[in-house]
N, C-alpha and C positions, 0 to 999 in steps of 0.2 A: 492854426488852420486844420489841424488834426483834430481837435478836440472839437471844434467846430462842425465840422464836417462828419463824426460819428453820432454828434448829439442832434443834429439834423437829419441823419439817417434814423435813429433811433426813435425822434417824435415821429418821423414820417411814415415809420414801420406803425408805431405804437398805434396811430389815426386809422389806416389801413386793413391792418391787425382787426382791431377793435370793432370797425364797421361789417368786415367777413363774418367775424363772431358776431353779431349782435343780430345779421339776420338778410336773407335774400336782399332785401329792396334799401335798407340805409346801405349797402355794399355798392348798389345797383346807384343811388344818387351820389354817393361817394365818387365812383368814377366819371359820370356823366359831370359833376361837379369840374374832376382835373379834366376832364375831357375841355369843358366849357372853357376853363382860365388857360389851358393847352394852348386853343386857337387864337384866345385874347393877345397872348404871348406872341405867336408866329403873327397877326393881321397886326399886332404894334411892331414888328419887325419889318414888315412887308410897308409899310408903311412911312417907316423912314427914307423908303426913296419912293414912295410915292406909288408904290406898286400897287397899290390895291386903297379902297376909302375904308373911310369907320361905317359909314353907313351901310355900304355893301355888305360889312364885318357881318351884320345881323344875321343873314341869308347863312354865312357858315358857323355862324358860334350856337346857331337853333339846329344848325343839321348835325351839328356835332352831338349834340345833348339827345337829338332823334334818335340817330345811331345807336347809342346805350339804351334806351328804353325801349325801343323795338326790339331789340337784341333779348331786353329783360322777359316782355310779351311777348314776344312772337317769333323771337329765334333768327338764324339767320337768311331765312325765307324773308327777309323784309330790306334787306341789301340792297336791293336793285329799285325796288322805288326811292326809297332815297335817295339814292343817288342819280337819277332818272332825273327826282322832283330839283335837286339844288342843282344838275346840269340847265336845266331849263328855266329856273329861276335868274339862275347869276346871267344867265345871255339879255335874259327879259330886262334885267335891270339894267344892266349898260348900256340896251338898244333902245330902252326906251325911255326912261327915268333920270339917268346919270351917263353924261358923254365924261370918255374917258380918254384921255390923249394913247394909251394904249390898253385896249379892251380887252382883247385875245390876250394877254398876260394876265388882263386885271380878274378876268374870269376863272383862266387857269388855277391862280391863287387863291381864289374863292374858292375852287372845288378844292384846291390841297391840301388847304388846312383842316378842314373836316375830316378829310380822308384820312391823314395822321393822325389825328384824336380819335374823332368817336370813332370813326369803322376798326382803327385797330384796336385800341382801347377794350372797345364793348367786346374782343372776346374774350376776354377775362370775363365778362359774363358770365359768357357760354361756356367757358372751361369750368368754371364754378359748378357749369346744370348739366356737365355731361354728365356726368357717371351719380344715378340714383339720383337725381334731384340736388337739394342742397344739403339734405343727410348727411352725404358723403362729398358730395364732389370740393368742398371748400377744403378738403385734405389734397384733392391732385391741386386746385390752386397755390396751395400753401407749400405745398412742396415745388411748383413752378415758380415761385416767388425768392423761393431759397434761392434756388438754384443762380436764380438772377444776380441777388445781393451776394452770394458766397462769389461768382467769374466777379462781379465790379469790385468789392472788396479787393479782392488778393489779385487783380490787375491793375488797381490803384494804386496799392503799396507795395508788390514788389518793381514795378516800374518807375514809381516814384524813387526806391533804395537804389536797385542795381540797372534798372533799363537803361541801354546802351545803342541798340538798336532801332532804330523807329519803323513804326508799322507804315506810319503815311505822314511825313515833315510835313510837306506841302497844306495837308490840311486839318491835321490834329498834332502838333509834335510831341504830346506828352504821352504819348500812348507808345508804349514800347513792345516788341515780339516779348520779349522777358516777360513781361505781365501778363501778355496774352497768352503765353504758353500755363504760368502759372494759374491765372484765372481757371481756362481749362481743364487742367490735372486737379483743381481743387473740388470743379462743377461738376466733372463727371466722380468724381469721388466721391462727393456729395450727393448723388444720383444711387449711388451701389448703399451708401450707409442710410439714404433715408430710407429706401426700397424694403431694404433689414427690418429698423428698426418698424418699421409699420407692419411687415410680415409679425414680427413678437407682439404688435398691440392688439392685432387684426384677428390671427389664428385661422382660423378655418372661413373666417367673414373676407380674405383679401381676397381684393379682387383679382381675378383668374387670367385678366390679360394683361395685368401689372408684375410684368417677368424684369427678370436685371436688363435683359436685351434692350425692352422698350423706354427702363427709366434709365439707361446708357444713352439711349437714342433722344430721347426729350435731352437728356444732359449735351447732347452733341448740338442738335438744334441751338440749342439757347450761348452756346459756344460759338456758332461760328454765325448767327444772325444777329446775334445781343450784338456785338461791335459792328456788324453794317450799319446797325439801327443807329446807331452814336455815333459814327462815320459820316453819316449820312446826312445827320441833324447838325454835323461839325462844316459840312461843307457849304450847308446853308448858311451857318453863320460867317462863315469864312465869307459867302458872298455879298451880306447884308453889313459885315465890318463889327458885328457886336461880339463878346465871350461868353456872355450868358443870356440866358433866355428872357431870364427875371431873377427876384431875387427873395422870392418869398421861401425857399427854404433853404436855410444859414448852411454853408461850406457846400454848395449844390446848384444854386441858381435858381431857376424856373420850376415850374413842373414840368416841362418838359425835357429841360436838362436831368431830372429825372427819371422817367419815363420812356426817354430815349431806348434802350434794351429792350423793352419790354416792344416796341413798335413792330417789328416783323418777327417775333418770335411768338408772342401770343397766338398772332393767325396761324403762323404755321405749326405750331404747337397741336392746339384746336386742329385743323385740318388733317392733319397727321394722324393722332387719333381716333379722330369722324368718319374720316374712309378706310383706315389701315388695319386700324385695330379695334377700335369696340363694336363688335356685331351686334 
C-alpha cells in the first residue's frame, strides 16, 4: 500500500510538474482536465442515490472546465458570470427539460460540483500569474505545491505509525491530531527552508514581499485549510457510503481524493496574497 501510494504520488507529481514547466496553457488544460474528471467523480457519486442525472452532469462538468479557462483569460473578474450563467441554467433545466422528484437538491448539486473543481481549482491558475506573469509565478506555485505534499506526506505517515488520537472518528478515523501536528511542524518548516533556499537562487531578483513571515503564513494556511478541505470531501463520502472518489490514481483514489487539500487553500492562498500583500 505504501509502495503504491508513493508511486502514485510520484506519477502524479511528475504529470503536474511537467505540464507547469512546459508552459502557461498545457498547465491551464491540465487542470481544467482534473477539474472536468473532479465533477465526473462527485455527479457519479451524487448519483447513486439519485441526487442529481447524467444529463444535468453536462451543465456542471462545462462550468467546471469554464472556470479554469476564464480564470486563464480573464482572471478572476469572470467569477460571477459563471456562476450567475450555471445558477440559471441548472434551475432552467429542472423546470423545464427534466422533472425531478427533488429539484432544489438536484440543482444545489449541479452548482456544487463545479464550485469544488473549477472555481477552486482555477486558482492555481491565478497563483501561477500573480507574481510577474509565468516568468516567475510557477516558483510561488511550486512552492504552494510543496507545501501541500510535505503536511499530507508526514500526516499520512506519522498517523498511520503512532496516531492514537483522532482528529474526527465520526467522519474520517484515519486522520490522527499526531499527524496533523506533524504534517504542520513539517509544512511550516518547509515554508522557512524554501523561503532560504530561493533567497540563495534569487539574490537580489527575490521578491521583496516574499519575507519568512508571509511564507510562514502561506505555510499556516495550507495547515489549517488543507485538512478542512479533506474533512470536508470525507464527510461527503461518509454521506454517499463510498471510500474513494475513483480510482484512477493507484494508493489515492480519484482526483479528487487528491485534490482534496488543495480545495480551500488555493483560494485562500491567492486571496491572501491579492489583497494583503502584493501591491
Amino acid at each position: 500500500m505504501l509502495v503504491q501510494r508513493v508511486l502514485g504520488a510520484v506519477l502524479f507529481g511528475v504529470v503536474m510538474l511537467g505540464t507547469l514547466v512546459w508552459g502557461p496553457l498545457p498547465f491551464t488544460c491540465a487542470i481544467a482536465l482534473a477539474s472536468v474528471i473532479g465533477s465526473i467523480e462527485l455527479f457519479g457519486m451524487f448519483e447513486t442515490k439519485g441526487a442529481a442525472t447524467p444529463t444535468a452532469a453536462i451543465l456542471g462538468i462545462t462550468a467546471s472546465a469554464a472556470y479554469v479557462f476564464l480564470a486563464h483569460y480573464k482572471g478572476p473578474g469572470c467569477y460571477g458570470y459563471v456562476t450567475v450563467g450555471l445558477l440559471f441554467a441548472s434551475f432552467m433545466w429542472y423546470l423545464l427539460i427534466l422533472k425531478h422528484v427533488k429539484p432544489t437538491k438536484a440543482v444545489a448539486l449541479t452548482v456544487l460540483a463545479p464550485l469544488l473543481t473549477g472555481l477552486c481549482l482555477s486558482h492555481l491558475v491565478l497563483l501561477r500569474d500573480l507574481v510577474d506573469g509565468f516568468n516567475w509565478g510557477w516558483l510561488l506555485l511550486i512552492f504552494f505545491i510543496i507545501l501541500i505534499w510535505v503536511y499530507d506526506i508526514l500526516a499520512w505517515a506519522v498517523g498511520r505509525k503512532i496516531g492514537k488520537h483522532k482528529m474526527a472518528p465520526s467522519i474520517s478515523p484515519n486522520k490522527s491530531w499526531e499527524g496533523t501536528i506533524a504534517g504542520t511542524v513539517g509544512a511550516l518548516a518547509a515554508s522557512v527552508l524554501f523561503r532560504w533556499l530561493l533567497q540563495l537562487a534569487l539574490g537580489s531578483s527575490m521578491w521583496e514581499w516574499f519575507s519568512i513571515g508571509v511564507a510562514l503564513a502561506i505555510g499556516a494556511i495550507v495547515c489549517v485549510l488543507g485538512p478542512l478541505g479533506d474533512l470536508s470531501e470525507s464527510l461527503m463520502k461518509r454521506d454517499y457510503g463510498v471510500k474513494d472518489m475513483g480510482k484512477m490514481i493507484p494508493g489515492h483514489g480519484g482526483i479528487m481524493d487528491r485534490f482534496d487539500s488543495t480545495l480551500f487553500t488555493a483560494p485562500a492562498v491567492f486571496y491572501f496574497l491579492f489583497y494583503f500583500v502584493i501591491k
